[in-house]
N, C-alpha and C positions, 0 to 999 in steps of 0.2 A: 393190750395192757388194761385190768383192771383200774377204773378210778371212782374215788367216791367224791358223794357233793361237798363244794366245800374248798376244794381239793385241783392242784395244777399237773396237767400231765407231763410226761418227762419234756424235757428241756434239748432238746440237738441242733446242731452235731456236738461234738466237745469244746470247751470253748479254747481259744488261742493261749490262755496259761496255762492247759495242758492237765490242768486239775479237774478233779469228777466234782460235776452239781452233786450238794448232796442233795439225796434222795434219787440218784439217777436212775436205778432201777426198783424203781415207786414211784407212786405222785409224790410231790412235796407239797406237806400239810399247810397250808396257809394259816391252820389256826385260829381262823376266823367261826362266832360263837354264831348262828342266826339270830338277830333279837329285831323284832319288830313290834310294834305299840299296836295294839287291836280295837281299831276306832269301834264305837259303837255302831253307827251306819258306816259298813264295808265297803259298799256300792256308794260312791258319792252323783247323786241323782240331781241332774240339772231342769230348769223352767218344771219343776211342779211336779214330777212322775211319780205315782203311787206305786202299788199292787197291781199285781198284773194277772187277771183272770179273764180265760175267754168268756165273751158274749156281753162283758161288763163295761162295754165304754170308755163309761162315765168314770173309770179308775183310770184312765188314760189319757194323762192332762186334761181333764174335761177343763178347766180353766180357759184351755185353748179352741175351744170348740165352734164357740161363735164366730163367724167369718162373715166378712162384706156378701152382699147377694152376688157380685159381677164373682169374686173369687172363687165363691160356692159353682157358681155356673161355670165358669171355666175348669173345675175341677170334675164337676159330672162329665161334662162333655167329651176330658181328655180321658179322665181315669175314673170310670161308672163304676167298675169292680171296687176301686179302694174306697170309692165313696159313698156306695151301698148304704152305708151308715150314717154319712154327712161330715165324715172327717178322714183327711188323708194320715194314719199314724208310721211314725218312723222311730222304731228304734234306735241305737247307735250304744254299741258295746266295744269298749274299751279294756283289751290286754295292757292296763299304764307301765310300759318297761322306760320309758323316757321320759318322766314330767313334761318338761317345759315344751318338748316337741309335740306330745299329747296332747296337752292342752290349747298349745294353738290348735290341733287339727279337732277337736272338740267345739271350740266356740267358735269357727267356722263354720262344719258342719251344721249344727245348729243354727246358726245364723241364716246360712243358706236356705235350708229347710222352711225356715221361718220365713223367708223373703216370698215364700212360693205356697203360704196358705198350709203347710203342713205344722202337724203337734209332733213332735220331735222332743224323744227323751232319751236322755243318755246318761251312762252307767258305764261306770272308770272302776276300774281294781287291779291289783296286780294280781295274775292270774299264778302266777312263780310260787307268789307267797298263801297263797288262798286257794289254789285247785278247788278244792270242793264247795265253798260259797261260791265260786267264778259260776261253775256249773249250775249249782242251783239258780241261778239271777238268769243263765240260758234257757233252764228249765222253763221257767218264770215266763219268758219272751216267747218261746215256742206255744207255750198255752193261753197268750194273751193276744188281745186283737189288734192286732201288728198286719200292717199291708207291709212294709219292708223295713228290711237290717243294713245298717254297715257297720262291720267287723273287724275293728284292726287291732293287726299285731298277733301271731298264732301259730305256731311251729303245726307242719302235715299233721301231725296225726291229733294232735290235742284238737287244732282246729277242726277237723271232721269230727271228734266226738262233741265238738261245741254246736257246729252248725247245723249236723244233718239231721235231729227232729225239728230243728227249726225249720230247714225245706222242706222236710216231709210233711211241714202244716201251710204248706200254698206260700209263706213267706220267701217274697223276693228279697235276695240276699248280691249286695255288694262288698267288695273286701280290700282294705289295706293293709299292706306288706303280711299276707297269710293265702297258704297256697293247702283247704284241704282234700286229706289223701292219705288214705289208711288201708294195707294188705291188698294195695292194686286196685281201690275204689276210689273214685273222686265224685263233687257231689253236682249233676248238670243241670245248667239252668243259671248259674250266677255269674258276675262278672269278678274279676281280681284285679286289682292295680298295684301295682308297686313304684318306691322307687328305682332308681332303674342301677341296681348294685352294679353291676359291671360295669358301667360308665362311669358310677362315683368310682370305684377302684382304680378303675384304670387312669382318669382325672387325676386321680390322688397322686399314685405310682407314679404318671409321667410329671408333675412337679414337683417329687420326689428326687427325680433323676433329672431334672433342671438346676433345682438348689443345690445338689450336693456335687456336680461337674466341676472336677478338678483340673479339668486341662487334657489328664494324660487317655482319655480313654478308658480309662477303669471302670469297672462298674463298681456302682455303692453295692455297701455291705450294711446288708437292714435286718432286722431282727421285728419280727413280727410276732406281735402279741391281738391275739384272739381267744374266740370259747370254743364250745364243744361243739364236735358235729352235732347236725339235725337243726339247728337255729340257719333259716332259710339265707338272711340277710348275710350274716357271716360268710359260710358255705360260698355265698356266690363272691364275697370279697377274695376269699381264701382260693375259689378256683382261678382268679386275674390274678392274684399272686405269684400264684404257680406257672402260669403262662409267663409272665414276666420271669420268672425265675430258669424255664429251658428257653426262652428265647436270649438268654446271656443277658437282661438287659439291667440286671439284679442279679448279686447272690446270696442267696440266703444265710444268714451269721447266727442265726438261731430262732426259737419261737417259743414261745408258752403260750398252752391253752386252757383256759379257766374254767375249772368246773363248777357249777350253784351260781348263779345270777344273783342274790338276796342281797349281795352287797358288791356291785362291780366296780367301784370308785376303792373299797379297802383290799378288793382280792387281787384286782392290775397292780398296786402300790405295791402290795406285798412280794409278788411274783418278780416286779423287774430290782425292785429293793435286794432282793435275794437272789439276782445272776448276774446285777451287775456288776461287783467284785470278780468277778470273770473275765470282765467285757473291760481291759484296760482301756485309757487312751490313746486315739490312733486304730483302735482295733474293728469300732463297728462306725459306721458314717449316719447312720441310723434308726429310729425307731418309727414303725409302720402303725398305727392302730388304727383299725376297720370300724368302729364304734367310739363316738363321743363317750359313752360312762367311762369306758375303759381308758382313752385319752385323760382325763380327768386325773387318774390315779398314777397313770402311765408319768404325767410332766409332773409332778408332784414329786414323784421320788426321783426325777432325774434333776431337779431343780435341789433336791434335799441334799444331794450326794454330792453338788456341785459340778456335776455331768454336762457343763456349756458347750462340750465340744462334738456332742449327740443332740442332732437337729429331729422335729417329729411330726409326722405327717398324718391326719387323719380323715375319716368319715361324720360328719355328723356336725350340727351345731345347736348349742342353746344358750341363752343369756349367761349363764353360767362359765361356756366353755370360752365363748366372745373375750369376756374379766381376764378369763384365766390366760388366752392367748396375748392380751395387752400383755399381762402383767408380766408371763417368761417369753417376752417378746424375741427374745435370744435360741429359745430350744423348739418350741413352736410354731412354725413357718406359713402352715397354712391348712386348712381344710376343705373338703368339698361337700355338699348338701344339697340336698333339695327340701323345697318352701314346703312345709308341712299344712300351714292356713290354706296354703293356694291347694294342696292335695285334699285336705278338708272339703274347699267350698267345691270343688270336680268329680268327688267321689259322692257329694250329695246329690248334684247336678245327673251324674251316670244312672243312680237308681232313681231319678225321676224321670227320664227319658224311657227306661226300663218300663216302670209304673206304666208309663205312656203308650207303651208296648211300640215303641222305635227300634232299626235296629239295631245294634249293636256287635262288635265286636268281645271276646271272650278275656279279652287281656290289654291293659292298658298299662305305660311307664311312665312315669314323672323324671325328666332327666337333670342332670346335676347342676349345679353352679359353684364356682371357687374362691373363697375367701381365704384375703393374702392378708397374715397380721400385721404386715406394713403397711396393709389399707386403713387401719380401722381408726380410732380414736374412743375416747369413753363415753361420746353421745351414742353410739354405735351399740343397736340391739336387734332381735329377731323381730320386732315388728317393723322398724325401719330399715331395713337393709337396702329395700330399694333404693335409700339415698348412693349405693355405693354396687348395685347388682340392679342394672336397668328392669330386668324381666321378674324381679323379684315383685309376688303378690298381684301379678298382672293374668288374671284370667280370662281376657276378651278372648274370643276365638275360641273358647275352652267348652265345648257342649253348650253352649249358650245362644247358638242358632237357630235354636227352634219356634218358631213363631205363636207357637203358644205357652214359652216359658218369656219370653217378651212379655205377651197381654197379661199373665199371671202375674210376673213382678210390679207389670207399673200398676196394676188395679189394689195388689196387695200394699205398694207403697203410697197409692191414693190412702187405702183404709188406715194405715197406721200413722198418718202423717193428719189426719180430722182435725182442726184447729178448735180447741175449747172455748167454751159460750164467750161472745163477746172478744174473742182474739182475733188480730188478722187473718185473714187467707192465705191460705196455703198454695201457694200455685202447683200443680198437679206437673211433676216431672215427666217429660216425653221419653216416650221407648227409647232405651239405647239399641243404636242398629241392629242387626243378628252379625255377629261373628264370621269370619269368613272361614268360608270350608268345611267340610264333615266332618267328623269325629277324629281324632290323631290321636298320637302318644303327648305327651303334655310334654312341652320345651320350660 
């Protein structure tokens, strides 16, 4: 079945009033206009990043250049090749398809980077709505003097056209939630992490089928709403789905899947707005969504319709969705996620070790955690959830066992801690242990 952007594909099976969607053999047009405001700086460019030309440096945060002497030394020693020059640079490129989880994983990164004597600059755009500025800002990074990238967010094939002149110019390349891979070519030499989609789904699904247990045995009837193939994270929601659905353990009451990302909060609203007249009560027990934006628009219109008796389960969480589960505390039950900050400062960590030429494994998971909207309250946000998810933001043990990313941070946090003319002393913080254990999947 053709579908254009914009645009939701057909809707099955039939639904139990026995009446056709309209539009069943078509998309149904969601009607929705593109409109986006065209900043002046497209790329919002963090800690100082200029222009990016090879050979030029001094265009590459030079701001950040000067470093303590113990830091500089630890850096020749570990990594001679990035610091040829006298500065470790790191890019960090951003597909922004989720604010608020982007940006924690941005000012971690950065942070990170920074704790470890590196210039670290990063560049956020929505790759959806900009294609071709995205690319040129790749362009950009490929021809500048970049010792390494991390990448996140980048459907197979877009991401291989993003990355591979960047490796083909010696740039060591790490990557979140972006796997690329175009016509049976992938690109070797870099590492990938993700969250770890199956385990959030399947999480999801199995308190899905906790909350909605009636007693008799039955299984819930859920109605799943997702995007289009080829979006990695999806896909792999959509194939635990499917398992849950021949294992008996779910049946499926229907689904819609959204095509054009530009606006995922108005096109989920309009999509379930426009089947749930269908979907009497008593009929579906509930709604699945695999992505927070689309949650967002999903409780919105179930909440508008007065739908109390359709409970909703999702993936994903941001300050935003936290409000929004207080607030329909009744249809929204629970989410599951992983710490996006904690994925940040590990995926910074990964390409330093990398940098270090340690070694490594080719694939790395960050696995899930479940927030129940009966936990929460309204002090309750994405930076403190630790108060209520013990492991939340807890990176000990996480790549941080190497003993010269030890000597690096405390030397680095001697130099930035220098107490000004005439101030007290600073007492110089001691190593934190190293981390116990190799390398893992991230808990």
């Amino acid at each position: 079945m053709k579908t254009e952007p914009g645009s939701i594909a057909a809707v099955f099976p039939l639904p139990p009033s026995g009446k056709p969607y309209p539009g069943h053999e078509k998309p149904i047009r969601t009607g929705i206009k593109t409109v986006f405001f065209l900043v002046p700086v497209l790329a919002f460019v963090l800690f100082g990043a200029n222009a990016c030309a090879r050979g030029q440096t001094g265009l590459v945060s030079a701001a950040a250049s000067r470093k303590e002497p113990q830091v500089q030394a630890i850096l020749e020693r570990i990594m001679p090749g990035a610091m040829a020059d006298g500065m470790v640079k790191i890019a960090l490129l951003v597909n922004e398809r989720d604010g608020g989880n982007t940006w924690q994983f941005i000012e971690a990164a950065v942070s990170e980077g920074r704790s470890m004597g590196f210039t670290v600059d990063a560049f956020a755009m929505d790759a959806d709505a900009h294609p071709e500025r995205f690319m040129e800002i790749a362009a950009g990074i490929a021809g500048a003097d970049y010792d390494g990238l991390v990448f996140v967010n980048g459907d197979m094939g877009f991401a291989y056209d993003v990355l591979r002149p960047i490796a083909d110019n010696g740039i060591r390349i790490v990557t979140f939630e972006a796997l690329p891979f175009r016509d049976g070519r992938s690109i070797p030499g870099l590492v990938t992490t993700f969250q770890d989609d199956y385990s959030l789904a399947r999480l999801s699904l199995e308190t899905l089928i906790s909350y909605t247990d009636d007693g008799t045995g039955r299984p819930p009837r859920v109605f799943l709403v997702t995007g289009q193939p080829g979006i990695t994270f999806l896909d792999r929601h959509d194939w635990e789905f499917g398992e849950f659905v021949r294992m008996g353990k779910i049946v499926e009451a229907g689904r819609v899947g959204l095509y054009g990302l530009d606006n995922p909060r108005v096109s989920a609203w309009e999509a379930v707005s426009t089947v749930l007249p269908y979907f009497p009560p008593g009929s579906i027990d509930a709604f699945w969504v695999p992505w927070n934006e689309f949650a967002i628009g999903v409780v919105e219109a179930l909440s508008m319709a007065g739908r109390h008796d359709v409970k909703m389960f999702s993936s994903g969480i941001s300050n935003e969705s936290l409000r929004l589960m207080q607030r329909h505390r009744e249809i929204w039950l629970a989410s599951t996620t992983v710490d996006h900050k904690l994925a940040g400062t590990v995926t910074m960590r990964i390409l330093a070790a990398m940098l270090a030429g340690e070694p490594l494994d080719s694939t790395f998971f960050f696995h899930p955690q479940l927030v129940r909207t009966a936990d929460l309250n309204r002090a309750v946000n994405v930076a403190n959830l630790s108060m209520m998810l013990p492991q939340w933001d807890d990176g000990k043990g996480l790549f941080d066992h190497y003993q010269w990313m030890i000597e690096l941070k405390a030397a680095e946090t001697r130099f930035l801690r220098i107490s000004p003319p005439g101030g007290p002393e600073s007492a110089s913080p001691g190593a934190d242990p190293p981390g116990a254990g190799p390398a893992r999947a991230v808990q």
